[in-house]
C-alpha positions, 0 to 999 in steps of 0.5 A: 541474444533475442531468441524468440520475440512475441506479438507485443503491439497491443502491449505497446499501444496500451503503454503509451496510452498509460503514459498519456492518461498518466500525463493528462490526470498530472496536469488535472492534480497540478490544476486542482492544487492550485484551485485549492491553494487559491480558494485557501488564500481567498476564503481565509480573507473572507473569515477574517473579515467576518471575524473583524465584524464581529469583533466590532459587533461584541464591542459595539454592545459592550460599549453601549451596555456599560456606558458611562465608564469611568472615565465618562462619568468623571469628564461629565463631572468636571463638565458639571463642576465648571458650567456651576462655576460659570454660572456662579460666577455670572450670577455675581457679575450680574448682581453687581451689574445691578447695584450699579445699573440702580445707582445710574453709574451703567445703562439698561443694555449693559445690563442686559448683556451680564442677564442674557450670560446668566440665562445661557449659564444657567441653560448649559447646567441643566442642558448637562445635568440633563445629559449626566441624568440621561447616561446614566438612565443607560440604554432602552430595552429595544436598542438592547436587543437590537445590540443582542441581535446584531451580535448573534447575526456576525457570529451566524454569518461567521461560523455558516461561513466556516462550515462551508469552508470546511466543505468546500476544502474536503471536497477539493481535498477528495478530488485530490486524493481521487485523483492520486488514485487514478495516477499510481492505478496508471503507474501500476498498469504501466509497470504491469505492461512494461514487465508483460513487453519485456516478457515478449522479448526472450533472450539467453546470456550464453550459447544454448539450445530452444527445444519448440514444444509441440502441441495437439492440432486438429485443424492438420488431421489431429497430429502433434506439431510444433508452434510457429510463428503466427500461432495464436496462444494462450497461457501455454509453454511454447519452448524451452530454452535449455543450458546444455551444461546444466541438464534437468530430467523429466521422469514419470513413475508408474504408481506402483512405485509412487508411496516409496518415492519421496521428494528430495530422494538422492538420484543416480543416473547414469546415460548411454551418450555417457557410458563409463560416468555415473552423475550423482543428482535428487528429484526435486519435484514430485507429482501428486496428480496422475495422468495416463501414460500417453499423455506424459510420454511425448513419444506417444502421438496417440490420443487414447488412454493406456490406463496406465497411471504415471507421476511426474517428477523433474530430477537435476543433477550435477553434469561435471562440466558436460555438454548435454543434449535434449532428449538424452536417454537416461536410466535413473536409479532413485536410492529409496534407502541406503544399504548397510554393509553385512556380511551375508551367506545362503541359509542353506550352509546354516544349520541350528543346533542346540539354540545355537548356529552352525557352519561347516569351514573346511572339516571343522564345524564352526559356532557363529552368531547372527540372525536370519535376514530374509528367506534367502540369506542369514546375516553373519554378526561373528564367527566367520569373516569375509573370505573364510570358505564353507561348505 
């Protein structure tokens, strides 16, 4: 059951207003992670395609450093081998062209053709005895550097690249996180706003009694009054929702009695609705801060000081099953120790005589031992026994 509701519009508006931003800064996180996906994908081509380029640079050199190989330097031999063996084997032709152009068995022409094969021989062995020579002369120091040059420009490119990579993944990645940030700080006051909403709302799970407390209102003369609706508030106590069958009481103590009370000291209490019943109960709660009586005492509507000191201290007890009221009237009885059973007689039947103690119990004297209690009584141990009668 609602007992009580309080003003909870502003708590609503700024509610909803974190449901919005919540919602809006979702979408700002969704978008974000995306751009960081797709900038991953893209930049990871790029790098790749820098790596390509350098890996071809690196072999570029490598290759034209090491030039001829092995496998070069035996194509080239063998291209030598065969370009002397046709050039030995026109030099025969033509010798033998020429004993028979001497002895008219061929024309000048015909010979001609077997000496223009002979030429062109000879020139393909030195165009390749030029070429072995110029490989193995390897390259210039110029195109060495330019080699050298062009490597350590992709490995530049290459690693300028990854660093602004690096960069440009950091910073989305803190944009991320600020973002995150900015959500669970809208979580924590949406959670905060809806815990302060159902606390506007005041209900009970059973039948009871709302005791409205009253407050000091100078505006209607300086009178106590009770709050109402439409009064403005702070981080006051406006009422107080009371289980009739669970009572707690509001005590004050006087500081003269203040140092012999202790928290937790057994209560005993008895009430005037309840005349015939005693209910057993503790003080739970003990304060260490006085005040003057008339502002503990509700009944006072005075705003002058008694400079009396009260404490205040809440007592529970158990109601047996009762139905309480508030403002019950209540004689608390706070148990500072717990009295032990002695038998005790007034000092006066008590006489001393040879370092021992005396009664008179009919006409006999009677020898008893114990000590003396206080001024008024003497604490018998033995001798005589409850219900003996002495003079």
């Amino acid at each position: 059951n609602t007992v009580m509701v309080m003003d909870n519009e502003d708590i609503i508006e700024s509610i909803e207003s974190n449901q919005l931003n919540i919602e809006k800064e979702t979408l700002n996180k969704e978008t974000l992670i995306g751009q960081l996906k797709y900038t991953q994908l893209e930049e990871e081509r790029t790098k790749e395609l820098l790596k390509a380029q350098l890996e071809n640079a690196t072999l570029k050199e490598q290759y034209e450093l090491n030039k001829p190989d092995q496998d070069e330097q035996r194509l080239l031999s063998i291209e030598h081998e065969i370009a002397e063996l046709d050039l030995a084997d026109a030099k025969d032709k033509f010798e033998s062209q020429k004993r028979l152009f001497k002895k008219n068995f061929i024309s000048t022409s015909m010979l001609e053709s077997f000496e223009r094969k002979l030429i062109n021989r000879q020139a393909n062995l030195d165009e390749i005895a030029l070429k072995i020579k110029l490989k193995f002369k390897g390259r210039s120091e110029e195109k060495k550097v330019e080699l050298k040059k062009a490597k350590e420009r992709a490995m530049a490119k290459l690693l300028r690249f990854d660093k602004n990579m690096q960069r440009r993944f950091t910073r989305l990645q803190n944009t991320i996180e600020a973002s995150e940030k900015r959500i669970d700080k809208h979580n924590f006051d949406l959670k905060d706003k809806q815990n302060a909403l159902k606390d506007t709302i005041i209900t009970a799970n059973r039948d009871g009694i709302m005791n409205i407390k009253k407050f000091w209102d100078w505006r209607s003369g300086g009178r106590m009054v009770q709050y109402k609706p439409g009064v403005e508030l702070g981080e006051r106590y406006v009422a107080d929702i009371i289980n009739p069958e669970r009572m707690d009481i509001k005590a004050a103590f006087n500081e003269s009695d203040f140092h012999f009370i202790k928290q937790e000291m057994p209560v005993e209490i008895n009430l005037s609705a309840f005349p015939n019943k005693t209910f057993t109960g503790r003080l739970d709660l003990l304060g260490e801060v006085g005040n003057d009586k008339n502002k503990i005492d509700p009944t006072v509507e005075s705003n002058e000081e008694s400079g009396v000191t009260m404490f205040n201290g809440n007592i529970t007890f158990d109601g047996k099953g009762l139905s309480f009221n508030p403002g019950m009237s209540a004689m608390i009885h706070v148990i500072y120790k717990q009295a032990d059973s002695r038998l005790l007689i007034p000092r006066e039947y008590v006489t001393f005589n040879n370092k021992e103690f005396w009664v008179q119990k009919k006409n006999n004297l009677v020898k008893i031992k114990g000590q003396v209690f206080d001024h008024y009584y003497f604490h018998v141990q033995s001798g005589i026994k409850e219900g003996d009668v002495i003079n």
